[in-house]
ChimeraX commands (.cxc) that place a marker at each C-alpha (Angstrom):
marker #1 position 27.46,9.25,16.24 radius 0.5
marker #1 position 24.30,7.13,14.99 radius 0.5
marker #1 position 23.29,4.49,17.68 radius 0.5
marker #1 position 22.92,1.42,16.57 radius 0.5
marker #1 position 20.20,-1.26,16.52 radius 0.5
marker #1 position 19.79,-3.51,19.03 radius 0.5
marker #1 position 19.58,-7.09,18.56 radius 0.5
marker #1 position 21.83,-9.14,16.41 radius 0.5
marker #1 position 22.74,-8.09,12.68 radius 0.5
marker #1 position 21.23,-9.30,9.36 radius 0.5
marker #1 position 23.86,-11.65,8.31 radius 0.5
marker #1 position 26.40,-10.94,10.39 radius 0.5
marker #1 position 28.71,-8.02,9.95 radius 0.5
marker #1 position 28.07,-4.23,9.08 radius 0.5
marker #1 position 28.77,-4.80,5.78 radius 0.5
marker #1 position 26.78,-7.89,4.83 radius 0.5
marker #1 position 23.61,-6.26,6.59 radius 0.5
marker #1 position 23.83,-2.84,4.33 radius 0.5
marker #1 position 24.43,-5.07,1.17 radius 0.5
marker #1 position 21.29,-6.90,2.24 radius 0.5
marker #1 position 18.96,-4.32,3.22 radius 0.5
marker #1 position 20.10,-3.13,-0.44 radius 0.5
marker #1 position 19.22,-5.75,-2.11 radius 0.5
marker #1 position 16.12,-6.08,-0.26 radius 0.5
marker #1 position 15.50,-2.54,-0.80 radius 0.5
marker #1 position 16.15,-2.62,-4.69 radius 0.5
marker #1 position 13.30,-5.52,-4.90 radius 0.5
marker #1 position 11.09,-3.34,-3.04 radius 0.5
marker #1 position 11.28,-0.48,-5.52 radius 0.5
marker #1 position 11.29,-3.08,-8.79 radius 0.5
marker #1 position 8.45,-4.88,-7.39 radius 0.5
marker #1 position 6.56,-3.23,-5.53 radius 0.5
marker #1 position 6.32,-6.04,-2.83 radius 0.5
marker #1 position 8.50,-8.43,-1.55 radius 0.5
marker #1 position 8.34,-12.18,0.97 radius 0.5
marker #1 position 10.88,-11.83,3.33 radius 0.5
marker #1 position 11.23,-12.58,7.39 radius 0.5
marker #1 position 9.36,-10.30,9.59 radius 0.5
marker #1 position 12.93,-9.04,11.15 radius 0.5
marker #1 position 14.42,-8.18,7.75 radius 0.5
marker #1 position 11.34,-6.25,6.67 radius 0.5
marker #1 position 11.35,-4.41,10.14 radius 0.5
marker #1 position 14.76,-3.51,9.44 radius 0.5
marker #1 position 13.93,-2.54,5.60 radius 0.5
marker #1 position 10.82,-0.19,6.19 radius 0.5
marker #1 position 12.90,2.51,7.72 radius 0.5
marker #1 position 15.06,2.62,4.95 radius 0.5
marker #1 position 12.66,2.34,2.18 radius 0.5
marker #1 position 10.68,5.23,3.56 radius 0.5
marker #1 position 14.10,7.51,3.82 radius 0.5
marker #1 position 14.80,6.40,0.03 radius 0.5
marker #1 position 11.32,7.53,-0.59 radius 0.5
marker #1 position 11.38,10.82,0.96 radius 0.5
marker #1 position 14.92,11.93,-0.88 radius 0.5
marker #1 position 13.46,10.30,-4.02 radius 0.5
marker #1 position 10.39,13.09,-3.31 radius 0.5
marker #1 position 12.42,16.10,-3.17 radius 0.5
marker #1 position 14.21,15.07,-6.34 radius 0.5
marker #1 position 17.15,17.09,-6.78 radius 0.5
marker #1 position 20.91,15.48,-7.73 radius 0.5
marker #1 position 21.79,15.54,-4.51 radius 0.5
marker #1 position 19.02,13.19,-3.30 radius 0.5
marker #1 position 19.30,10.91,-6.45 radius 0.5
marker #1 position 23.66,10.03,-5.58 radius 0.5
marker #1 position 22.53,9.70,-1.83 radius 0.5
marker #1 position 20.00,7.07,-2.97 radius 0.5
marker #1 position 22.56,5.51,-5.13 radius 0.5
marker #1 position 24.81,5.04,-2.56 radius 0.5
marker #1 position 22.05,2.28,-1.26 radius 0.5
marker #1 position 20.69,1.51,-4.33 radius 0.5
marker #1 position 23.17,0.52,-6.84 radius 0.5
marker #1 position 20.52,-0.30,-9.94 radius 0.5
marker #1 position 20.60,3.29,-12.02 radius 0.5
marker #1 position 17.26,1.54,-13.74 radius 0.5
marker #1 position 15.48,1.05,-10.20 radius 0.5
marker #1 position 16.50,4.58,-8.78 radius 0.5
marker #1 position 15.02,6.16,-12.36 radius 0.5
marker #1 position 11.69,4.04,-11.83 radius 0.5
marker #1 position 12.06,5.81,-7.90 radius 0.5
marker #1 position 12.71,9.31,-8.99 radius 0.5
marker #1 position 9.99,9.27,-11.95 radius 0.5
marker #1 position 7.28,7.14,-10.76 radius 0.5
marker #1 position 6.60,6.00,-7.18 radius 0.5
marker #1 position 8.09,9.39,-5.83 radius 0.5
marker #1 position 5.28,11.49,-7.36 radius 0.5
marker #1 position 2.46,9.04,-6.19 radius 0.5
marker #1 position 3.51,9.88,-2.67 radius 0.5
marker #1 position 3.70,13.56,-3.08 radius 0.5
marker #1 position 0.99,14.44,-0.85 radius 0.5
marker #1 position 1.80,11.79,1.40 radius 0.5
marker #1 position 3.97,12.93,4.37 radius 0.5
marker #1 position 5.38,9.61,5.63 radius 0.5
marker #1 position 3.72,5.67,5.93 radius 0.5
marker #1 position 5.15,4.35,2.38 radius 0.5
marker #1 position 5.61,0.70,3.19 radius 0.5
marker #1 position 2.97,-1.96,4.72 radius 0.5
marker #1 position 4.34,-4.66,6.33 radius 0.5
marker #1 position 1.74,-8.03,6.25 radius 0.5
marker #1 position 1.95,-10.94,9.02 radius 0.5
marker #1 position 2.32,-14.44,6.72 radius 0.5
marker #1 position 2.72,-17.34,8.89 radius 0.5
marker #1 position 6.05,-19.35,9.32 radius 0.5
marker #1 position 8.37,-20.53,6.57 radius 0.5
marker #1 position 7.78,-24.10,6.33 radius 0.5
marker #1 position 11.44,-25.24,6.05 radius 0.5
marker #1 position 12.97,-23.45,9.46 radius 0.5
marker #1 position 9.63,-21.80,10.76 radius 0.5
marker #1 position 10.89,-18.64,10.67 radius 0.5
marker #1 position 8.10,-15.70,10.86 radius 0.5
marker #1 position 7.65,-14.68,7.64 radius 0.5
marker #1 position 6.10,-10.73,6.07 radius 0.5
marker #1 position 5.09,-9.03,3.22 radius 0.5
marker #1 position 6.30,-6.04,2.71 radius 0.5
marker #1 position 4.73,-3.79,-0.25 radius 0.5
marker #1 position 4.40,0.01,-1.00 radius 0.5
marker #1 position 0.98,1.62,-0.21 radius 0.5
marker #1 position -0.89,2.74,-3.48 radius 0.5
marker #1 position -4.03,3.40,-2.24 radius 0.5
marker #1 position -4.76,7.24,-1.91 radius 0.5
marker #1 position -4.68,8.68,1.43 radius 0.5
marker #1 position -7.37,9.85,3.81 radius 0.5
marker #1 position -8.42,13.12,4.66 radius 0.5
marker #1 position -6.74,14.27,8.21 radius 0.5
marker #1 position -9.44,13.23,11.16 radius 0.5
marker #1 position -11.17,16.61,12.37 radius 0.5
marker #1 position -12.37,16.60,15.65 radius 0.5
marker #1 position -15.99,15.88,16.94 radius 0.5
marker #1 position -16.92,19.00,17.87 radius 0.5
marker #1 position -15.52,20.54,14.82 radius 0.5
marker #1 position -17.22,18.17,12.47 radius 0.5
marker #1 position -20.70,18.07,14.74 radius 0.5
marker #1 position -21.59,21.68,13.34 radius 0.5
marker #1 position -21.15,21.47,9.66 radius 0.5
marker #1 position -22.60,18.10,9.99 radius 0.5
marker #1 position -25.73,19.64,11.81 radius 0.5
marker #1 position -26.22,22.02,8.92 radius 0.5
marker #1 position -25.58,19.51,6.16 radius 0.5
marker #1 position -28.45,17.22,7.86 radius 0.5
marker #1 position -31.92,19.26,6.14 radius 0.5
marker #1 position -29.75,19.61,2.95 radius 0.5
marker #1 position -29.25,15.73,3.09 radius 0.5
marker #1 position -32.69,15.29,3.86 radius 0.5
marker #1 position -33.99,16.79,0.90 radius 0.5
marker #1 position -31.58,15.26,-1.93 radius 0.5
marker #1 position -32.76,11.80,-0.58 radius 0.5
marker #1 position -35.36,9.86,-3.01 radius 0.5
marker #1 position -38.48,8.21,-1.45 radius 0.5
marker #1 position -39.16,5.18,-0.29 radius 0.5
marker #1 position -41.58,4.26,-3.91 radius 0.5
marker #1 position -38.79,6.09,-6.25 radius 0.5
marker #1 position -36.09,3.57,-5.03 radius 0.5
marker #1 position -38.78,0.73,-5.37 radius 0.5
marker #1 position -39.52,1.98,-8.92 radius 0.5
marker #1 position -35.51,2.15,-9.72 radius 0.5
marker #1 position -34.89,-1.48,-7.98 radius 0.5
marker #1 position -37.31,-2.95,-10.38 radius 0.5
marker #1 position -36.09,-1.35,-13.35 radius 0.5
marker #1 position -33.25,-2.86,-12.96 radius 0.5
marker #1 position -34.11,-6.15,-12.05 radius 0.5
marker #1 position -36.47,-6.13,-15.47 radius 0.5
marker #1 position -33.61,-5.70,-17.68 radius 0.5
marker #1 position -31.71,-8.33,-16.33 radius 0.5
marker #1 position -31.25,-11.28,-18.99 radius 0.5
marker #1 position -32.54,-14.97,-17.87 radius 0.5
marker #1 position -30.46,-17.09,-16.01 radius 0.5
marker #1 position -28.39,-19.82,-17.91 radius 0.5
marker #1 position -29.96,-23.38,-17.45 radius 0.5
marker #1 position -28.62,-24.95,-14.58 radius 0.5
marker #1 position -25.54,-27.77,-15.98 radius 0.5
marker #1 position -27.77,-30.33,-14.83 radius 0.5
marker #1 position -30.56,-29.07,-17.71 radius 0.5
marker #1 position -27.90,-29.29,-20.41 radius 0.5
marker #1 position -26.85,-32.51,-19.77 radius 0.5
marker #1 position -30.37,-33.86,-20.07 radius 0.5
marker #1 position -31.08,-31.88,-23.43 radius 0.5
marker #1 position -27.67,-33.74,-24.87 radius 0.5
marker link #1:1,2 radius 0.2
marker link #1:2,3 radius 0.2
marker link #1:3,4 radius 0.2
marker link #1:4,5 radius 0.2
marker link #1:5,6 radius 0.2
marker link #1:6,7 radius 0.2
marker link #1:7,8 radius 0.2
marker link #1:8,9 radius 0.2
marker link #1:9,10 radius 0.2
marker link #1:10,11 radius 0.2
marker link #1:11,12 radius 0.2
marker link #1:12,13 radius 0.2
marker link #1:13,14 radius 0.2
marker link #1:14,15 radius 0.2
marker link #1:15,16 radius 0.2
marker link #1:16,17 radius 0.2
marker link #1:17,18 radius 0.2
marker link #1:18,19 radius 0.2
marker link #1:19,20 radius 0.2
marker link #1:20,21 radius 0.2
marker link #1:21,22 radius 0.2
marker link #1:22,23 radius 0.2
marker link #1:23,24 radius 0.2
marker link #1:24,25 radius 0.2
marker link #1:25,26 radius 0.2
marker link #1:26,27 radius 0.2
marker link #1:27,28 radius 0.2
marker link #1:28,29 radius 0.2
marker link #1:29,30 radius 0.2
marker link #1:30,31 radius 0.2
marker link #1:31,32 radius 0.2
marker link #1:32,33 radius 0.2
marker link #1:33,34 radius 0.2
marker link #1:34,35 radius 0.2
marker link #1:35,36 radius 0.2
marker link #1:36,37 radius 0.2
marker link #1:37,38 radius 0.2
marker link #1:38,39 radius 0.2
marker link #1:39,40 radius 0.2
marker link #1:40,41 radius 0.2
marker link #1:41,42 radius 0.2
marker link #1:42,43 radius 0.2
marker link #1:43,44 radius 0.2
marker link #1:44,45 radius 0.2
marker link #1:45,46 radius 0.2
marker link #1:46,47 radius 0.2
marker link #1:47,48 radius 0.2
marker link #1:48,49 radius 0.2
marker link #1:49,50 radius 0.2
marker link #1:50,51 radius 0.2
marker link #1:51,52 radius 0.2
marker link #1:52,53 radius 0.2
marker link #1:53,54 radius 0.2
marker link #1:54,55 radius 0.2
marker link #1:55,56 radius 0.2
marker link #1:56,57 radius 0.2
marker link #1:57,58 radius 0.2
marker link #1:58,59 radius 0.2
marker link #1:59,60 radius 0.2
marker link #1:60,61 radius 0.2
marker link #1:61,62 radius 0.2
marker link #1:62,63 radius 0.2
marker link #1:63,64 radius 0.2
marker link #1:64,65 radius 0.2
marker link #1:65,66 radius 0.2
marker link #1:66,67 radius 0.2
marker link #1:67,68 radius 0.2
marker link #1:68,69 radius 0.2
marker link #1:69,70 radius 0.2
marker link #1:70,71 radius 0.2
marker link #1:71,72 radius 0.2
marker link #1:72,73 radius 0.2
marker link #1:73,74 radius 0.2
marker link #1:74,75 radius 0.2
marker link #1:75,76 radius 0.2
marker link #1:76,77 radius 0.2
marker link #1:77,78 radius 0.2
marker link #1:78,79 radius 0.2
marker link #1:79,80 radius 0.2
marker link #1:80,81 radius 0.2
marker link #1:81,82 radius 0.2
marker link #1:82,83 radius 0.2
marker link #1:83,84 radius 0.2
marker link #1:84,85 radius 0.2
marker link #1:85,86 radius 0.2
marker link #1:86,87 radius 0.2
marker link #1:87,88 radius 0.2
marker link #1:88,89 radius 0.2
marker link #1:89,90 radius 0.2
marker link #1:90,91 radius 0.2
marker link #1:91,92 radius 0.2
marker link #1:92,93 radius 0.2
marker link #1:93,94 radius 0.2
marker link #1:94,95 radius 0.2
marker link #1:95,96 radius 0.2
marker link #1:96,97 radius 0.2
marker link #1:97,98 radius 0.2
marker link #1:98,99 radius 0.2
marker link #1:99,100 radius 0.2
marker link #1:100,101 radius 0.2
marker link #1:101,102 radius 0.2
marker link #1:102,103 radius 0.2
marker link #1:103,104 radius 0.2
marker link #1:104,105 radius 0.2
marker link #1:105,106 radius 0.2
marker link #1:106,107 radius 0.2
marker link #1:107,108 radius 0.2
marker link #1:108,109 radius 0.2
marker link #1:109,110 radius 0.2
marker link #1:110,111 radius 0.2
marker link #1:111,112 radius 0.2
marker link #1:112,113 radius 0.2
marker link #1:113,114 radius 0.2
marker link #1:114,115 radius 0.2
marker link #1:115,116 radius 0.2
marker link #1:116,117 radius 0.2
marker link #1:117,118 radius 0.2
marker link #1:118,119 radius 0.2
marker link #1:119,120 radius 0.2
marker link #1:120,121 radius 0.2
marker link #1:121,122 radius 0.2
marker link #1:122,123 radius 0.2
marker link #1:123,124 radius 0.2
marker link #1:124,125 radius 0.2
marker link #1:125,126 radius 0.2
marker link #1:126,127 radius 0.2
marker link #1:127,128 radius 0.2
marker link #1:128,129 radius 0.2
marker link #1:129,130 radius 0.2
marker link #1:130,131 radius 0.2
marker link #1:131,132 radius 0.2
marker link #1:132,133 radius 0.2
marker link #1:133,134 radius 0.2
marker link #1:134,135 radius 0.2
marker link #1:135,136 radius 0.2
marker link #1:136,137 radius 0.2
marker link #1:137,138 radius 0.2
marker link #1:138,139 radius 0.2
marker link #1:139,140 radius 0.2
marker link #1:140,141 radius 0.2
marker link #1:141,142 radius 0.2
marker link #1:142,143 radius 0.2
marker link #1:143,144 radius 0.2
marker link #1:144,145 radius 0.2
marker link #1:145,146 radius 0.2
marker link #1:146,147 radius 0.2
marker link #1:147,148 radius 0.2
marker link #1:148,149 radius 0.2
marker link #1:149,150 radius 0.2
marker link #1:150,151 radius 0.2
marker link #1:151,152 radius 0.2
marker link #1:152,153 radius 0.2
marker link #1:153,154 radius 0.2
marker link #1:154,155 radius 0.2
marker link #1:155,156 radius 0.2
marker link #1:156,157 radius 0.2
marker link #1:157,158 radius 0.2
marker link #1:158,159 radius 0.2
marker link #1:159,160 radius 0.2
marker link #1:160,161 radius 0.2
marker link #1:161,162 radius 0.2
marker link #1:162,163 radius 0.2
marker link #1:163,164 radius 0.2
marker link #1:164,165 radius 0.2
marker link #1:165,166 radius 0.2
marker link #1:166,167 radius 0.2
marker link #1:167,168 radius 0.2
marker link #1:168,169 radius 0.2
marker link #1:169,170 radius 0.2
marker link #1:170,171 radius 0.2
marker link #1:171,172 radius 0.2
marker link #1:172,173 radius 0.2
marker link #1:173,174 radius 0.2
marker link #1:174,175 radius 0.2
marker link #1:175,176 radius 0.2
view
């Protein structure tokens, strides 16, 4: 049996808090990013990154799961077709959430919460493992660099082409 969460529920009873991290969940995928409390995008990010992962492996079995949550045929096609393949070689970390400060009617803490698009990193190596190629990349690096009067000459190449600077809106004014 699944534990549940602690704390209290989004809106009340079982029910009400899967038909809102739904909802909240189908704006995520039609938008891209969404303004909502900090507690209902906590409670969203774990869900949005299951949907994501299902919508990844892509078979029909994966696409009625996610329609079980998501209800919009539309929104699950735009899931299956095109975020799913940007985070193909992305094994998890789908969803951001952003800090915004308090709501200015109840001050409730409010987030962003948004899908990642930008491409991810190369995994870290460790020191020691990236000290050695590093030490034999160093005389290599050495020699590709440019010197010192080649950048000068390439700085002030550029700087000649430049067009003049517009008058200043003070000029114009006395030339009217």
């Amino acid at each position: 049996m699944p534990k549940p969460t602690k704390g209290a529920r989004l809106g009340g009873s079982p029910s009400h808090e899967r038909l809102i991290l739904a909802n909240l969940a189908t704006a995520l995928f039609q938008n891209g990013r969404i303004t909502t409390t900090e507690a209902k995008a906590r409670r969203l990010r774990p869900l949005a990154e299951k949907l994501i992962t299902k919508a990844k492996k892509g078979d029909i079995h994966n696409r009625r799961q996610v329609l079980t949550v998501v209800r919009d045929k539309g929104v699950v096609h735009h899931l299956f077709t095109e975020i799913a393949p940007t985070y193909a070689e992305r094994p998890g970390g789908y969803t951001r959430i952003t800090k915004l400060g308090p709501r200015k009617g109840d001050a409730a803490p409010m987030a962003v919460i948004e899908l990642v698009t930008e491409q991810l990193n190369p995994v870290r190596v460790s020191r020691t493992a990236q000290a050695a190629p590093a030490a034999e990349a160093a005389p290599a690096a050495a020699e590709a660099e440019e010197t010192p009067a080649a950048q000068d000459e390439a700085a002030e190449s550029t700087t000649a082409e430049a067009p003049e600077a517009a008058p200043a809106e003070g000029d114009k004014k006395d030339e009217a």
